[in-house]
Backbone bond lengths (Angstrom), bond angles and torsions (degrees), N, CA, C in turn:
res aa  C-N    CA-C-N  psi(-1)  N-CA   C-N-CA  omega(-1)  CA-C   N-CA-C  phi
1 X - - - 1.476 - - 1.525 109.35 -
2 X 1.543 118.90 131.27 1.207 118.69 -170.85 1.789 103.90 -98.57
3 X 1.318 113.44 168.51 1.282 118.36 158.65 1.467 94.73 -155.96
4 X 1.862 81.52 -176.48 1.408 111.54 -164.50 2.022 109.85 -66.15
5 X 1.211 106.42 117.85 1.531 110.67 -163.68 1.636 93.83 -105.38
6 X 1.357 113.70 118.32 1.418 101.58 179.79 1.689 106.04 -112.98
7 X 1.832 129.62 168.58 1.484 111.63 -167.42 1.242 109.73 -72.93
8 X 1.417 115.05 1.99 1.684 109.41 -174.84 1.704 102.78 -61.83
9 X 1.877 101.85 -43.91 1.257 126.96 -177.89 1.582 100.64 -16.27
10 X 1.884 76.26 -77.23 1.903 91.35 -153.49 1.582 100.80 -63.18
11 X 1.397 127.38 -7.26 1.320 114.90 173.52 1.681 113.95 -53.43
12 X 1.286 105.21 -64.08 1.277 127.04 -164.83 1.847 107.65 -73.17
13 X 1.332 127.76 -10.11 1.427 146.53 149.97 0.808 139.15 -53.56
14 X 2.184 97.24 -40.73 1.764 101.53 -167.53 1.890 79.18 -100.37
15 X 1.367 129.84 0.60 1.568 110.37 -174.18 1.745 114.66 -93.61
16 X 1.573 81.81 -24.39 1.903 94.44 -178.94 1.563 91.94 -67.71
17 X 1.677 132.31 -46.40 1.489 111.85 -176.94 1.488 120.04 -71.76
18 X 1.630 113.83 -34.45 1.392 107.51 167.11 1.408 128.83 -41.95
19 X 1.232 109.93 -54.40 1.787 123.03 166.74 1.881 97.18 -66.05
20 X 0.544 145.03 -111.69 1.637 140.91 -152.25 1.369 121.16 -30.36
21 X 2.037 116.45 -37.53 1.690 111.76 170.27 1.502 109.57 -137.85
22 X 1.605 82.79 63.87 1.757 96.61 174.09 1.715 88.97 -115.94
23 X 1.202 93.01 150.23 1.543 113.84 167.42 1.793 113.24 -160.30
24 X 2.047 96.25 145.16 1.649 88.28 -165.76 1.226 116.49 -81.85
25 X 1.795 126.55 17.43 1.497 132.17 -159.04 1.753 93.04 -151.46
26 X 0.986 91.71 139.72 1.293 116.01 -158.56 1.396 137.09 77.37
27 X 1.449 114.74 -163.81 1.736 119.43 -168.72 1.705 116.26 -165.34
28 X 1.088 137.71 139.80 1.341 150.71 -159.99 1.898 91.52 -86.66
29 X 1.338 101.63 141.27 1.371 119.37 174.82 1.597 102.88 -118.49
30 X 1.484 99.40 152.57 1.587 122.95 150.06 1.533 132.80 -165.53
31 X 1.327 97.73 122.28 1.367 100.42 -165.75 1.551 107.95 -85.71
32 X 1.649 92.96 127.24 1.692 120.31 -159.43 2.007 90.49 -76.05
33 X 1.247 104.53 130.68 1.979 108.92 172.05 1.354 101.65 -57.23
34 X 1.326 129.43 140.06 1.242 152.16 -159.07 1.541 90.74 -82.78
35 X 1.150 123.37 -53.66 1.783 101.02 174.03 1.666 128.15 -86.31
36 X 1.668 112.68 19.87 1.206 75.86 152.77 1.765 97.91 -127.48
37 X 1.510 111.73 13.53 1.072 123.99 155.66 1.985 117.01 -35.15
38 X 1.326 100.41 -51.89 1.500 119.32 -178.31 0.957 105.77 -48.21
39 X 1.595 122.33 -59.22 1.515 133.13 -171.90 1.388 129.17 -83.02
40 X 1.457 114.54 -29.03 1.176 94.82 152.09 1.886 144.56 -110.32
41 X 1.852 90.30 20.13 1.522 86.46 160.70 1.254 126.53 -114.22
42 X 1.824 119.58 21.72 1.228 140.69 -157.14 1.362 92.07 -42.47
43 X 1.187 123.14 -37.93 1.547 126.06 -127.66 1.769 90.01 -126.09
44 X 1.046 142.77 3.06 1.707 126.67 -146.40 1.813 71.44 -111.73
45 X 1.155 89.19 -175.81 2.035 109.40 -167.28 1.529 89.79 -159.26
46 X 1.529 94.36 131.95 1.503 118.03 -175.77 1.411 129.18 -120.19
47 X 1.316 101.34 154.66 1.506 99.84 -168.27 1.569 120.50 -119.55
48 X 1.587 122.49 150.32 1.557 92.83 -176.42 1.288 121.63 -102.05
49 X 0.940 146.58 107.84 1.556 171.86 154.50 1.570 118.67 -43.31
50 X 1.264 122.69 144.54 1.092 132.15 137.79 1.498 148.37 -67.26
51 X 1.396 150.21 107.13 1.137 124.60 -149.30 1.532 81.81 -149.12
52 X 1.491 98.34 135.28 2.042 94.97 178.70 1.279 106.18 -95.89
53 X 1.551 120.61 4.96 1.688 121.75 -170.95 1.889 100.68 -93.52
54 X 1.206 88.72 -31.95 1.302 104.09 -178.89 2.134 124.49 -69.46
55 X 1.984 87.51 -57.78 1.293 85.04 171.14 1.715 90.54 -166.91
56 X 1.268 98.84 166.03 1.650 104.66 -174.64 1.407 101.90 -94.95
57 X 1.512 119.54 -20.47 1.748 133.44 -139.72 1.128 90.48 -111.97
58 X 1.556 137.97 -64.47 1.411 140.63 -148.94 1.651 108.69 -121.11
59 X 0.717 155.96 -169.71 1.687 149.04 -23.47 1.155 104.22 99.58
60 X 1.776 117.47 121.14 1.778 100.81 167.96 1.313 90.71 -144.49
61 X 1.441 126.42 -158.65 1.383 126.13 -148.78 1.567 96.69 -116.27
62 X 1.253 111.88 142.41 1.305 114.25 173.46 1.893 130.98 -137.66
63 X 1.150 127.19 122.63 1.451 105.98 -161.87 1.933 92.88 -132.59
64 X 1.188 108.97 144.50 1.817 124.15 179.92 1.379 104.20 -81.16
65 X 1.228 106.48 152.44 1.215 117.18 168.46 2.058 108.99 -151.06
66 X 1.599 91.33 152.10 1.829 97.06 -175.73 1.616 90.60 -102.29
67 X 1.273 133.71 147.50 1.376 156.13 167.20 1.523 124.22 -120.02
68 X 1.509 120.81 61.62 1.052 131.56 156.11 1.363 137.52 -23.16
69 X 1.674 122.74 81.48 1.290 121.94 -177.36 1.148 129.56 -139.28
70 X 1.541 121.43 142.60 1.528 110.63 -177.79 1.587 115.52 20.44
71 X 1.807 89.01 64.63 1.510 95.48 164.05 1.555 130.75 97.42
72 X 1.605 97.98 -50.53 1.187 101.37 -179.74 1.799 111.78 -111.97
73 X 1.059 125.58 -168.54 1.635 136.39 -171.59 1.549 99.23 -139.46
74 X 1.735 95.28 117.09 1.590 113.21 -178.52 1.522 107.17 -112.87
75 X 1.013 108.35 135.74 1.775 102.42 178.67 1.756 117.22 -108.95
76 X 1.051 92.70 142.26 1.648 111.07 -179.53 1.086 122.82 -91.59
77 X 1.641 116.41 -172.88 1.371 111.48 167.10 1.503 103.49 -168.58
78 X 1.241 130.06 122.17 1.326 152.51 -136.28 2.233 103.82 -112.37
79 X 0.797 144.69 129.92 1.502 141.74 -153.46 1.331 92.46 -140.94
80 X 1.693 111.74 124.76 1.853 104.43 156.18 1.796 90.53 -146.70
81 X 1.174 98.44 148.11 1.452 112.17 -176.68 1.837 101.19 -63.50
82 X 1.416 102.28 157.27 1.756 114.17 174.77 1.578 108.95 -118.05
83 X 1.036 130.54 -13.31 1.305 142.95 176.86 1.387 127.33 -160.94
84 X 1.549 119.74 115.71 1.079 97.56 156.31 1.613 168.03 -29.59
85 X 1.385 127.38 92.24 1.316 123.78 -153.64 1.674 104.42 -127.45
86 X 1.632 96.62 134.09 1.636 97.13 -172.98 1.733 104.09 -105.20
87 X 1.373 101.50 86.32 1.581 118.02 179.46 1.588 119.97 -129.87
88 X 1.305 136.03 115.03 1.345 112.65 -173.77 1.184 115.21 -50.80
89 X 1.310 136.38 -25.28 1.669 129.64 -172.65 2.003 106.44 -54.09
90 X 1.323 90.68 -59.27 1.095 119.58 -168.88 2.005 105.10 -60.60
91 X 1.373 104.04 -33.13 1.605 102.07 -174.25 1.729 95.78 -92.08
92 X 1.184 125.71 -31.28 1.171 120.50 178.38 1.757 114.38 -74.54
93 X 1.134 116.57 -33.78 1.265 108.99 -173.31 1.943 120.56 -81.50
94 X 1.502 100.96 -3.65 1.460 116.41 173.53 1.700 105.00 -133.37
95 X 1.361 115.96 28.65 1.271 110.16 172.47 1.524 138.70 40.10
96 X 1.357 93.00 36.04 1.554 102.93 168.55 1.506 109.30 -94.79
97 X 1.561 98.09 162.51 1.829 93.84 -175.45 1.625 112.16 -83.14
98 X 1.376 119.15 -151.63 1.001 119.30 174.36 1.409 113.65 -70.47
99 X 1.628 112.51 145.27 1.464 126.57 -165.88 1.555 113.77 14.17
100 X 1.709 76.12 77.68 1.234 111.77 169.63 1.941 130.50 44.94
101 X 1.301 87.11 32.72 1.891 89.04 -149.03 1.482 77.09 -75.49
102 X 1.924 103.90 167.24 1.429 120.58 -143.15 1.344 127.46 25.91
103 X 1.313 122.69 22.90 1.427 110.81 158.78 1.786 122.97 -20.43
104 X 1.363 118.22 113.72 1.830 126.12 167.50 1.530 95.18 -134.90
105 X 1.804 95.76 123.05 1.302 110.04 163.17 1.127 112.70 -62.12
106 X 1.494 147.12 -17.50 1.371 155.98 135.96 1.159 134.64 -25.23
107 X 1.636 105.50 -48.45 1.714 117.39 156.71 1.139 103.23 -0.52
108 X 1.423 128.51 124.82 1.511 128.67 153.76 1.738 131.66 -128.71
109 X 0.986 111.52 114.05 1.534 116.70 -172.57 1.747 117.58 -99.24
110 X 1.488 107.73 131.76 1.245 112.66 -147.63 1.946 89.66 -97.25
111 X 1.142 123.08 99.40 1.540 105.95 174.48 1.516 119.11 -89.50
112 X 0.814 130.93 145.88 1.773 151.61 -158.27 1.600 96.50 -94.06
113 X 1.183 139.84 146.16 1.291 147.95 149.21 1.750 107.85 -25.36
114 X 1.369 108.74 121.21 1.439 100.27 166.26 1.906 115.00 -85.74
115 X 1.171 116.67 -12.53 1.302 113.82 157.25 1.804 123.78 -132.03
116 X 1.287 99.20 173.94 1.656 115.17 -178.11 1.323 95.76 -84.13
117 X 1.540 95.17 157.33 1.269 116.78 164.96 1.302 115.50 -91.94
118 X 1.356 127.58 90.17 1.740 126.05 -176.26 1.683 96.97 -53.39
119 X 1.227 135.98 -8.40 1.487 103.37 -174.42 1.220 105.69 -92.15
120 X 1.313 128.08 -2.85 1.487 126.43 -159.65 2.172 90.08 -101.15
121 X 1.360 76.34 122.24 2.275 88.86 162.08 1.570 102.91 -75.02
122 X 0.747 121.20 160.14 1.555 139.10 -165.38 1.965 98.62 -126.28
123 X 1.312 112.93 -29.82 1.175 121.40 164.64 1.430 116.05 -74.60
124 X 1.437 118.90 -50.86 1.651 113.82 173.30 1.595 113.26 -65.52
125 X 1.562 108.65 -52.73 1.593 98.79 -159.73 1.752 98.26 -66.43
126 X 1.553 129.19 -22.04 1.571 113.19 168.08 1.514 130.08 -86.54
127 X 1.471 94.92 6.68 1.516 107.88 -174.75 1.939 102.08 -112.83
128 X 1.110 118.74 -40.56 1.566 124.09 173.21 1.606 108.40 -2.48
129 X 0.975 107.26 98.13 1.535 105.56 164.38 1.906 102.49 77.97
130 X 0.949 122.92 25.39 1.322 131.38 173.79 1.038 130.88 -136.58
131 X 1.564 116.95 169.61 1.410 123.38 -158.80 1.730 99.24 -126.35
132 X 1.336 103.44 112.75 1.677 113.80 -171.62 1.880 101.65 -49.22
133 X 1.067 113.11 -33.77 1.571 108.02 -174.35 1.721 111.68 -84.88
134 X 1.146 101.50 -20.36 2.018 106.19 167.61 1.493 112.60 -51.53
135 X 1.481 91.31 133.53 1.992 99.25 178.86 0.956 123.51 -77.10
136 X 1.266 133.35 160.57 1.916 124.43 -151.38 1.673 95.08 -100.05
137 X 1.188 115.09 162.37 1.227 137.20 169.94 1.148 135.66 -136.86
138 X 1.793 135.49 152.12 1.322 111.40 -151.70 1.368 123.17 -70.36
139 X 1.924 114.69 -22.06 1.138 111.73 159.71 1.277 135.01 -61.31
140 X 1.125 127.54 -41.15 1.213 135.22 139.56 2.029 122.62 -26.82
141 X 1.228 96.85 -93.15 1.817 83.46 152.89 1.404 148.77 -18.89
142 X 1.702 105.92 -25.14 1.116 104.82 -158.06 2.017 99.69 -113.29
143 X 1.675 95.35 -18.32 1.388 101.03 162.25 1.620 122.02 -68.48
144 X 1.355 96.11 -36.79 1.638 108.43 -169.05 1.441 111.25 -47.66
145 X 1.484 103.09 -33.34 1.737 128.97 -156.58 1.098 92.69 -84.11
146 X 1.897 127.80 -58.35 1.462 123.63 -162.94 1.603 100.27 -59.87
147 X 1.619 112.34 -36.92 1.742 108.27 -165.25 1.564 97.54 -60.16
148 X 1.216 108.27 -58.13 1.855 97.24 -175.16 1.257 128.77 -22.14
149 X 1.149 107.46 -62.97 1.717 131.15 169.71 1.480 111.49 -65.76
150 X 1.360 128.40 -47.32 1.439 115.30 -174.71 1.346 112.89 -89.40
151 X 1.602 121.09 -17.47 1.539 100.21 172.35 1.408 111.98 -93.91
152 X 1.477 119.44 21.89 1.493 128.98 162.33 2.113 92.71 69.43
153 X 1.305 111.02 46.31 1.218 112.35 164.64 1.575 119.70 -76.63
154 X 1.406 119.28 -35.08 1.447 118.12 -170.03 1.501 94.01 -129.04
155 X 1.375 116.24 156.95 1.634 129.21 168.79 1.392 135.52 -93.19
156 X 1.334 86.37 -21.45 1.479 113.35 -164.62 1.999 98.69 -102.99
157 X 1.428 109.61 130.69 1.658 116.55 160.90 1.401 112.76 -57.78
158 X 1.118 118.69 -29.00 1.707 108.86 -170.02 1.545 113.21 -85.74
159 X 1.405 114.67 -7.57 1.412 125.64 165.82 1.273 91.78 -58.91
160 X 1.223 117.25 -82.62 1.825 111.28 -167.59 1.525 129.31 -36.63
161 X 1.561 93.70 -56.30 1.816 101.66 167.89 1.131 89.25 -30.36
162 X 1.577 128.92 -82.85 1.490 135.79 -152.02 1.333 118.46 -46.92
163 X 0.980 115.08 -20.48 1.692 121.51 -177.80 1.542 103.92 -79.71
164 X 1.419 99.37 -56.37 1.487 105.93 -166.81 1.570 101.20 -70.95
165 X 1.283 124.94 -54.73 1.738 112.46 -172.05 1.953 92.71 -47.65
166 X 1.426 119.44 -41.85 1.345 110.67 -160.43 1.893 102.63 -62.47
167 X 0.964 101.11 -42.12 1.871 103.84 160.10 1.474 125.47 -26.91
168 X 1.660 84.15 -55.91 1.683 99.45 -171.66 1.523 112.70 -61.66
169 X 1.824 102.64 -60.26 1.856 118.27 -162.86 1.038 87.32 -85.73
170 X 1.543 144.56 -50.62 1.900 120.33 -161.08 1.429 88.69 -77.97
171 X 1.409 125.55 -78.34 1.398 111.35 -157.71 1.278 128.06 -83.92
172 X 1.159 125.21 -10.93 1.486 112.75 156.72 1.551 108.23 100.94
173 X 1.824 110.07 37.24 1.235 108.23 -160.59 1.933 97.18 -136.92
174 X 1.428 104.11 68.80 1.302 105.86 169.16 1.349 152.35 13.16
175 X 1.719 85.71 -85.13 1.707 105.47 149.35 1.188 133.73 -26.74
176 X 1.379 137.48 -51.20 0.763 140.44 176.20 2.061 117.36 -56.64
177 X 1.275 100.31 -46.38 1.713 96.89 160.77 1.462 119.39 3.72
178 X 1.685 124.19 104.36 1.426 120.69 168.68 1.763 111.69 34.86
179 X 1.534 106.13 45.09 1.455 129.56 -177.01 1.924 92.94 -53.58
180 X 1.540 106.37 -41.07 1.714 103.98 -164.09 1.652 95.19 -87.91
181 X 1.475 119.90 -36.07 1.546 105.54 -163.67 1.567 113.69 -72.51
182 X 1.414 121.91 -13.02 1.377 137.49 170.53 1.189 113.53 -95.44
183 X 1.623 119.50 25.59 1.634 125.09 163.99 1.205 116.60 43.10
184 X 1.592 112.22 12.67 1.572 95.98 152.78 1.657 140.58 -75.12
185 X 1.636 98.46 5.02 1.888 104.09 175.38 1.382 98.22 -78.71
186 X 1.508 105.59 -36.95 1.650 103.92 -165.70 2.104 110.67 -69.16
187 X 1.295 103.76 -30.87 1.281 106.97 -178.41 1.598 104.63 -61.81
188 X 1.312 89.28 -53.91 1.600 92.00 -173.51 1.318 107.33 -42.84
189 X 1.044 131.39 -66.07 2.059 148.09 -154.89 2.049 80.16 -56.35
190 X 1.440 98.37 -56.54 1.592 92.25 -145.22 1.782 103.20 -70.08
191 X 1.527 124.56 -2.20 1.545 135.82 159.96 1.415 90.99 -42.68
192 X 1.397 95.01 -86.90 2.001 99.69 -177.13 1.670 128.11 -53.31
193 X 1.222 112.00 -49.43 1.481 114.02 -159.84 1.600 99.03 -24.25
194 X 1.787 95.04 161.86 0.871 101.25 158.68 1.785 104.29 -140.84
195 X 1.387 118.86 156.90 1.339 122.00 -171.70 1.861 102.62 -90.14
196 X 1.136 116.11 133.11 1.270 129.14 133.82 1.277 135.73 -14.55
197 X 1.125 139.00 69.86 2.007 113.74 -157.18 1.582 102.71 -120.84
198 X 1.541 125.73 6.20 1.559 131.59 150.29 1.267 109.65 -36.90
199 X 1.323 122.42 170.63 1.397 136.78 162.20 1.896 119.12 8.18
200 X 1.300 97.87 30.40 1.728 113.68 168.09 0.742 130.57 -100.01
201 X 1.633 126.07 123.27 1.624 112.27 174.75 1.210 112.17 -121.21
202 X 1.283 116.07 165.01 1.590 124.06 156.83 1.636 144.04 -50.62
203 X 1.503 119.21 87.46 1.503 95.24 -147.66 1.902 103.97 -71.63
């Protein structure tokens, strides 16, 4: 049963998940589809990095990105393997199967901010130009969802599910349905992104 969802709602929604699957260590993954992976990092320049989530042994590739949203600029961070390595850390964290099957140096993993931006209100940037008693909408909804994830508010994937089914059964707004598992957060971000091209090279 749906009711009337007003933005005060989702104020007080997206803060109950911030507090419940926030944590100050770590960062949210998603592994970007290999074809449109192609297209939109034709052009980015990478760097080699250390990452212990990634691998304890090697070095993998890493490239920045700026994420322009409602106002403010969130930064990313983009993951592709540099060598093949047959380790579960390493096959789990770029989603290859066991020993390594489909290995692509292309693989690309989308990482989320490991922290918030304390300067940003969570009350202004969802209130901007709005009226706390106005009923939500899917555009609306569907920003609320990307901010969770892109201003690195929650750690956990099932925060989001939770937002979005809460879209669906409280407010009555469809669309939103597994909004992230159908890569439409990622389309959205990658409309805007912008790449990094300072201190980058080509490996």
């Amino acid at each position: 049963m749906t009711t009337t969802v007003t933005k005060a709602d989702v104020v007080a929604k997206f803060k109950e998940l911030h507090k419940n699957y926030y944590s100050s260590d770590g960062y949210m993954i998603s592994i970007v589809d290999d074809d449109v992976a192609e297209k939109v990092f034709a052009t980015a320049k990478w760097n080699e990095v250390y990452n212990r989530y990634a691998s304890d042994r090697n070095d993998i590739r890493s490239t920045n990105a700026t994420v322009p949203f409602m106002g403010y600029e969130f930064q990313m961070e983009f993951h592709r393997p540099l060598v093949m390595e047959h380790r579960y850390e390493f096959e789990l964290y770029f989603s290859f199967g066991g020993h390594c099957d489909g290995f692509n140096v292309n693989r690309t993993v989308a990482c989320f901010p490991n922290k918030i931006d304390e300067a940003i209100d969570i009350d202004e940037i969802l209130l901007k130009d709005q009226c706390e008693t106005d009923p939500v909408d899917a555009e609306y909804a569907k920003r609320a969802i990307i901010l969770l994830a892109l201003g690195g508010y929650v750690k956990f994937w099932k925060a989001v599910h939770v937002f979005e089914q809460w879209f669906v059964d409280v407010a009555g707004i469809p669309e939103c349905k597994e909004f992230n598992e159908t890569r439409q957060m990622l389309e959205c971000m990658f409309e805007v992104m912008q790449f990094k091209t300072d201190e980058s090279i080509t490996p």
